[in-house]
N, CA, C and O of each residue as an XYZ file, in Angstrom:
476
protein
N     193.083     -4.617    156.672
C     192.071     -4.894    157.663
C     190.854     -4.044    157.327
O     191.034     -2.838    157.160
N     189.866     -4.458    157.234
C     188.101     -4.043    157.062
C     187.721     -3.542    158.266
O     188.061     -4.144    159.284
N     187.193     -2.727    158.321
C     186.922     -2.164    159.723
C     185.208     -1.575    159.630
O     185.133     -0.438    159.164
N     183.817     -2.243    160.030
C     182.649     -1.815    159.564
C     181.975     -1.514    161.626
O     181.879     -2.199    162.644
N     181.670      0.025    161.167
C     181.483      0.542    162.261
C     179.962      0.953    162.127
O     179.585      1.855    161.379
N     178.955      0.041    163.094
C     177.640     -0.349    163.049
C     177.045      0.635    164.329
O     177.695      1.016    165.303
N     175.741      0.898    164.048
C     175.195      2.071    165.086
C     175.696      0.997    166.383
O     176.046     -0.182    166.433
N     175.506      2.177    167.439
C     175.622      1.332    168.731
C     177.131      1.560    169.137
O     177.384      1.242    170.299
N     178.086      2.011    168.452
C     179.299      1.586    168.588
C     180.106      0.354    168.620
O     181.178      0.093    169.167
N     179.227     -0.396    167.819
C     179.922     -1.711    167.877
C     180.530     -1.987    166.566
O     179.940     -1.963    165.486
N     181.928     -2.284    166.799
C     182.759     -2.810    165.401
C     183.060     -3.891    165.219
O     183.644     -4.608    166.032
N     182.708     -4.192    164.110
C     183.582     -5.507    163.482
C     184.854     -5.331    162.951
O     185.022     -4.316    162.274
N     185.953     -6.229    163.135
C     187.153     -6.069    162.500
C     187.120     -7.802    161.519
O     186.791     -8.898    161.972
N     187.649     -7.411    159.923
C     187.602     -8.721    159.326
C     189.523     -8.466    159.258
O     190.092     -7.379    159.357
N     190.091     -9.647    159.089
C     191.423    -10.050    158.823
C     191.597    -10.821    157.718
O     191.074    -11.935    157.702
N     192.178    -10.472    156.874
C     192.524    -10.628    155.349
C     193.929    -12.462    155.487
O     195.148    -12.332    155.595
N     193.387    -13.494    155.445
C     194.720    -14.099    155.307
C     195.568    -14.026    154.420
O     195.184    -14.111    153.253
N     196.673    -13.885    154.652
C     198.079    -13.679    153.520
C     199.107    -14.543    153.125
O     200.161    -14.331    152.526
N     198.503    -15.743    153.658
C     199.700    -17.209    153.612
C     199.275    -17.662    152.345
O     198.129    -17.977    152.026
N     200.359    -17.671    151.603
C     200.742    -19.034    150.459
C     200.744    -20.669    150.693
O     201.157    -21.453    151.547
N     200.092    -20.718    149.523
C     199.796    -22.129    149.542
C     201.316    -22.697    150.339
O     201.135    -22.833    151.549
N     202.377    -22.954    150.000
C     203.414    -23.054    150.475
C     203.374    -23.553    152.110
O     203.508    -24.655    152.641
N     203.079    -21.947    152.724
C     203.380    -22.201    154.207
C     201.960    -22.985    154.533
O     201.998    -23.807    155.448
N     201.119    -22.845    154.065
C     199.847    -23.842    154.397
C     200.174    -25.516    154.400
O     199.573    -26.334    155.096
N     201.577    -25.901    153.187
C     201.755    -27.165    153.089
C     202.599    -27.224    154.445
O     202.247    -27.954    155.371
N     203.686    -26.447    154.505
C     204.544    -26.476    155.669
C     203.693    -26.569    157.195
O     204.168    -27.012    158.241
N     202.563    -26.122    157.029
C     201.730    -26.293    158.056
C     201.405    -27.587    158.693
O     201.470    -28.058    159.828
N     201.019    -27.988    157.492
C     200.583    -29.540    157.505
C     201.427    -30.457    157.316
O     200.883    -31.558    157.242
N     203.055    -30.486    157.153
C     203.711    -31.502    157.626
C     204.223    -31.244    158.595
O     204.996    -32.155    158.893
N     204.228    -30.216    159.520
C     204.702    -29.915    160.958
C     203.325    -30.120    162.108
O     203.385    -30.324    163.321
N     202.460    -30.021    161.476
C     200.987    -30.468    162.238
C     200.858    -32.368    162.170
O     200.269    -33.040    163.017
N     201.418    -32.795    161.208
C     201.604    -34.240    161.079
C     202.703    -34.710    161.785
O     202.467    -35.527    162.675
N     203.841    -34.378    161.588
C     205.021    -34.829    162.209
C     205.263    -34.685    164.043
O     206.124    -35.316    164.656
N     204.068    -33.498    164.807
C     204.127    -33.203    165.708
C     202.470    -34.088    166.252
O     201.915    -33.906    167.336
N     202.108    -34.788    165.417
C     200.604    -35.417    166.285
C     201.104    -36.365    166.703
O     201.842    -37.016    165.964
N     200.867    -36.770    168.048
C     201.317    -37.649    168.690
C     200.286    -39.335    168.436
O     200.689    -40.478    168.652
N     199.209    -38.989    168.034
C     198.769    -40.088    167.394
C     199.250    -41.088    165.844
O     198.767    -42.217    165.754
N     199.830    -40.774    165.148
C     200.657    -40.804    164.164
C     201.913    -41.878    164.597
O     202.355    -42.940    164.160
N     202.392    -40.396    166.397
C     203.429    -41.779    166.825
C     203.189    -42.998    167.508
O     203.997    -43.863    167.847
N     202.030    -42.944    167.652
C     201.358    -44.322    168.716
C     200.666    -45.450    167.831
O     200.300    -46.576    168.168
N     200.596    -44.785    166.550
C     200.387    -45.898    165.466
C     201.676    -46.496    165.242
O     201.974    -47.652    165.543
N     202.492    -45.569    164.650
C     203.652    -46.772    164.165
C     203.973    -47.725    165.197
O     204.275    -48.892    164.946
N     203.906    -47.193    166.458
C     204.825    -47.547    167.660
C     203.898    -48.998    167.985
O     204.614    -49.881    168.457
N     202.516    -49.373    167.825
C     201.859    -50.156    168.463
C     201.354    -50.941    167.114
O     201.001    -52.107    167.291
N     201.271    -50.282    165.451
C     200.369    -51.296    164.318
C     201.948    -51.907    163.915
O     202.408    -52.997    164.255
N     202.462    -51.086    163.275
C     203.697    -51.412    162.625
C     204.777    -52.717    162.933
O     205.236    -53.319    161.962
N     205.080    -53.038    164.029
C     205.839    -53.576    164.893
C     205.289    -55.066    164.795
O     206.208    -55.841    165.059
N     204.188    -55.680    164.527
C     204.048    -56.723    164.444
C     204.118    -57.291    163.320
O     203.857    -58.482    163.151
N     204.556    -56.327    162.232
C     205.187    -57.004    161.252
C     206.769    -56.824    160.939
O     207.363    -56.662    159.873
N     207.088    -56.889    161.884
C     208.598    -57.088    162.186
C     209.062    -58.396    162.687
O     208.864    -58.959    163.764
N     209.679    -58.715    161.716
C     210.767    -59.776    162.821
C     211.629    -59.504    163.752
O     212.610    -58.853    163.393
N     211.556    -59.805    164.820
C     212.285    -59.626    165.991
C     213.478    -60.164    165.995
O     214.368    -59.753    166.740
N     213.603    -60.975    165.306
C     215.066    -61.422    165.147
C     216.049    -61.281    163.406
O     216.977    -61.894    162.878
N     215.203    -60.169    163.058
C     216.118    -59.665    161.909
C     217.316    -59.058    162.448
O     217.592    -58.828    163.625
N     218.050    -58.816    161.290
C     219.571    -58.219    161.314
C     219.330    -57.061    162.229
O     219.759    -56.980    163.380
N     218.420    -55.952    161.450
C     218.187    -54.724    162.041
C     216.808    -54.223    162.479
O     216.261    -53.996    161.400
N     216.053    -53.962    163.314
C     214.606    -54.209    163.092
C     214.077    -52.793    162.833
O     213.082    -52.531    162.157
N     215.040    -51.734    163.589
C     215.064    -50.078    163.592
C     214.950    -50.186    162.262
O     213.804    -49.976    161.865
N     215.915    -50.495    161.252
C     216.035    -49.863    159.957
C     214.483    -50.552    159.674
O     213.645    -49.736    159.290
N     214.009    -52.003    159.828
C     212.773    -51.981    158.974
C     211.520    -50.976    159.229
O     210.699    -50.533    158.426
N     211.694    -50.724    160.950
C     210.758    -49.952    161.062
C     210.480    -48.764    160.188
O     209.535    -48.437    159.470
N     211.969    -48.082    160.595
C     211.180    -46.843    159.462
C     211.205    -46.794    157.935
O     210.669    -45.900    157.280
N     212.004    -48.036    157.325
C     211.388    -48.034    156.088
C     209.856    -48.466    155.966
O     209.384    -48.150    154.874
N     208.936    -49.133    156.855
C     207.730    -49.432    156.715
C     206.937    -47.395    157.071
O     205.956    -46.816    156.606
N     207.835    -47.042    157.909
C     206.805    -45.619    158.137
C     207.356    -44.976    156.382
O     206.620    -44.923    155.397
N     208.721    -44.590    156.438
C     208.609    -43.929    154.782
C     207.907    -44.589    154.132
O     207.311    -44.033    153.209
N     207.752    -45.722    154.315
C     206.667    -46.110    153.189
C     205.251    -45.884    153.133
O     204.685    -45.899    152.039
N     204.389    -45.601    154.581
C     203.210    -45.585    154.851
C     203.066    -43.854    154.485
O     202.022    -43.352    154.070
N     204.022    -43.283    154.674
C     203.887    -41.993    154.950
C     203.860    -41.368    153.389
O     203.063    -40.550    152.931
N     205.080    -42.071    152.676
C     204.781    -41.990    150.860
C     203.754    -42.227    150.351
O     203.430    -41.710    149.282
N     202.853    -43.239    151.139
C     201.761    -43.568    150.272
C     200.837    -42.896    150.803
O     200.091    -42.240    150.076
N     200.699    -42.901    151.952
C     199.670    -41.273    152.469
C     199.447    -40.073    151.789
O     198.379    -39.679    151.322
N     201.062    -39.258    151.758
C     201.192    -38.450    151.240
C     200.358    -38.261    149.783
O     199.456    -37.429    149.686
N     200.761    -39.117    148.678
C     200.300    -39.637    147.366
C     198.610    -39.522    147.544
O     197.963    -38.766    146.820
N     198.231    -40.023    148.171
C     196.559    -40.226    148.607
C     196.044    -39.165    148.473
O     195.392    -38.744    147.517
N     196.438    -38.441    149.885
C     196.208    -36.844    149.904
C     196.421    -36.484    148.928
O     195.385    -36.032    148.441
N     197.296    -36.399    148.229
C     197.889    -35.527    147.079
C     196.727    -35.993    146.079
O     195.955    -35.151    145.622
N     196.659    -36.815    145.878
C     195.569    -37.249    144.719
C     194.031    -36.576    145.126
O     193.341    -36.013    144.276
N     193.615    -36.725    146.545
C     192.686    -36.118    146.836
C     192.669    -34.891    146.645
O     191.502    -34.677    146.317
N     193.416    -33.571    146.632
C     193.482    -32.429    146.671
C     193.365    -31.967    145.141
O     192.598    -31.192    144.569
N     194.420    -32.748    144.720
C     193.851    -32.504    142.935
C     192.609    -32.957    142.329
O     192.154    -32.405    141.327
N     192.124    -33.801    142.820
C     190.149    -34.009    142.613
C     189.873    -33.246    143.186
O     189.466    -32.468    142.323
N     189.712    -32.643    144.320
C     189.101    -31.725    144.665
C     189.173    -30.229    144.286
O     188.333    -29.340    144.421
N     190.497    -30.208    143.741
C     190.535    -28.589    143.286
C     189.785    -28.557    142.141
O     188.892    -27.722    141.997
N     190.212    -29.859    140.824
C     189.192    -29.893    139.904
C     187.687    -29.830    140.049
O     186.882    -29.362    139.244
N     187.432    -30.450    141.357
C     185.804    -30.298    140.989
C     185.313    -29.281    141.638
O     184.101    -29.084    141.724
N     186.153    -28.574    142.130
C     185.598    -27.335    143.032
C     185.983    -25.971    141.922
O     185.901    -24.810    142.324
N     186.433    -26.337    140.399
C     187.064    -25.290    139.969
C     186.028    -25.008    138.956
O     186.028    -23.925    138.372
N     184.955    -26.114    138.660
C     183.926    -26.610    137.579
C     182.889    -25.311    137.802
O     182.709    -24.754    138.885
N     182.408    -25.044    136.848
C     181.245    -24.289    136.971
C     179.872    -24.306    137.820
O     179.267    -23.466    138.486
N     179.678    -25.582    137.501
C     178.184    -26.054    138.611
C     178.549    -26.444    139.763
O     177.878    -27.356    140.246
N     179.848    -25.835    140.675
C     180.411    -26.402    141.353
C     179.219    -26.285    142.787
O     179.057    -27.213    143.579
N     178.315    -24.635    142.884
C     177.676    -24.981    144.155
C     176.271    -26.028    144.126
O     175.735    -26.691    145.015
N     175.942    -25.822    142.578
C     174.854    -26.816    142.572
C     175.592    -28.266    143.228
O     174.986    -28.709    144.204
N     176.365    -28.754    142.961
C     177.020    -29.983    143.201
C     177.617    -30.371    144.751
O     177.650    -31.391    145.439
N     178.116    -28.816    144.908
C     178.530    -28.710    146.274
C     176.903    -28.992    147.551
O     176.981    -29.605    148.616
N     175.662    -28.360    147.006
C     174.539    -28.408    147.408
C     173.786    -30.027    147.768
O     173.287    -30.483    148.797
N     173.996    -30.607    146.345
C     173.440    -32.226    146.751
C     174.597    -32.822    147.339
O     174.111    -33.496    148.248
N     175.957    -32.997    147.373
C     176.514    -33.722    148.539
C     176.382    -33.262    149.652
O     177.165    -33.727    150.481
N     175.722    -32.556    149.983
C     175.890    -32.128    151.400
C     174.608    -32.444    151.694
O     174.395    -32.526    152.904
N     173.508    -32.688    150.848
C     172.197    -32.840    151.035
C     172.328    -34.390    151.466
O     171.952    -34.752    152.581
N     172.916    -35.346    150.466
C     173.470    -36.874    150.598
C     173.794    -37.145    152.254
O     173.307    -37.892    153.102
N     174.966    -36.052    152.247
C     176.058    -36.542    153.501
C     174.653    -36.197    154.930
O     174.411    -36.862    155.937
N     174.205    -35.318    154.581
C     172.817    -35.354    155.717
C     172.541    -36.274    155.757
O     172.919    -37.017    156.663
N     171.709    -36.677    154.741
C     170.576    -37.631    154.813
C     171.534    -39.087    155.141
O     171.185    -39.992    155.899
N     172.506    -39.040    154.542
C     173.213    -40.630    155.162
C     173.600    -40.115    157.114
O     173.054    -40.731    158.030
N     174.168    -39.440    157.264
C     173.890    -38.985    158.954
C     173.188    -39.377    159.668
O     173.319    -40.386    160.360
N     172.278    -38.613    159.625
C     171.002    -38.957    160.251
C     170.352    -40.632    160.159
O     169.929    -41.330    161.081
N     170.462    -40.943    158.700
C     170.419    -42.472    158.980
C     171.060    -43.447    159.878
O     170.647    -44.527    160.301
N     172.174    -42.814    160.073
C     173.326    -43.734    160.651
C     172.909    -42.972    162.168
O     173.334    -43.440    163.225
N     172.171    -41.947    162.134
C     171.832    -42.093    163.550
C     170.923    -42.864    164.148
O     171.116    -43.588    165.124
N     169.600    -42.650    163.359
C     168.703    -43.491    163.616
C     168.935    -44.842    163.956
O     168.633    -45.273    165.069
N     169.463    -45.559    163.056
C     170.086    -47.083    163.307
C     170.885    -46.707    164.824
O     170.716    -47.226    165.927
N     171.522    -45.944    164.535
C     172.533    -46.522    166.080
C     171.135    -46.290    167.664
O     170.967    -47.101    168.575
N     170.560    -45.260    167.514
C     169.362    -44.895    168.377
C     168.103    -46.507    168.658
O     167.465    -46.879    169.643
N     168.260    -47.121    167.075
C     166.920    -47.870    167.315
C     167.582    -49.591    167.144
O     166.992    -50.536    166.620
N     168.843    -49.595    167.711
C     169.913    -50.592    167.632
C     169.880    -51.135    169.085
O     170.243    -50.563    170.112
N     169.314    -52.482    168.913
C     168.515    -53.071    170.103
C     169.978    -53.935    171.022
O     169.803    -54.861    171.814
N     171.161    -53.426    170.709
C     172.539    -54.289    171.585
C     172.884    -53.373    172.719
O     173.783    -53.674    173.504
């Protein structure tokens, strides 16, 4: 713990995080598995592609969630490895600088339109 003691008597305390990548993943499939939006999707998208008069309809259900959830997973996963690569690159803040300049300027566009959107 950093401890910077500024005239006035006022301190700042900084806190060092110490979690491994690991419990950060464990984070995030117990933060997924516990969102209750997640369960109100399967429960209300999923289901209409079920036959109601199959053998078993339970078992199709959750082979359609392992399946949505495999291919999620995969997604993410693919996203995180582009992103570590391009965040690992040298010109990474120049680069980091114009998307964020982009993601503004598309913002604000998309505000304007919704502001000067005559419905």
């Amino acid at each position: 713990m950093l401890v910077i003691v500024l005239p006035k008597k006022i301190k700042c305390q900084f806190t060092v995080n110490t979690r491994t990548t690991g419990q950060y993943f464990i984070q995030g499939i117990v933060v997924s598995v516990l969102n209750p939006k997640v369960a109100l999707f399967f429960l209300s998208f999923l289901p209409q592609f079920i036959d109601p008069h199959s053998e078993n309809p339970t078992w199709v259900l959750l082979i359609y969630g392992l399946t949505f959830s495999t291919m999620a997973t995969l997604c993410n996963l693919a996203y995180a490895v582009a992103g570590s690569w391009a965040f690992s690159q040298a010109k990474t803040t120049h680069y980091t600088r114009i998307l964020e300049g982009v993601s503004g300027v598309m913002l604000i566009g998309l505000a304007g339109k919704i502001a000067l959107d005559n419905k």
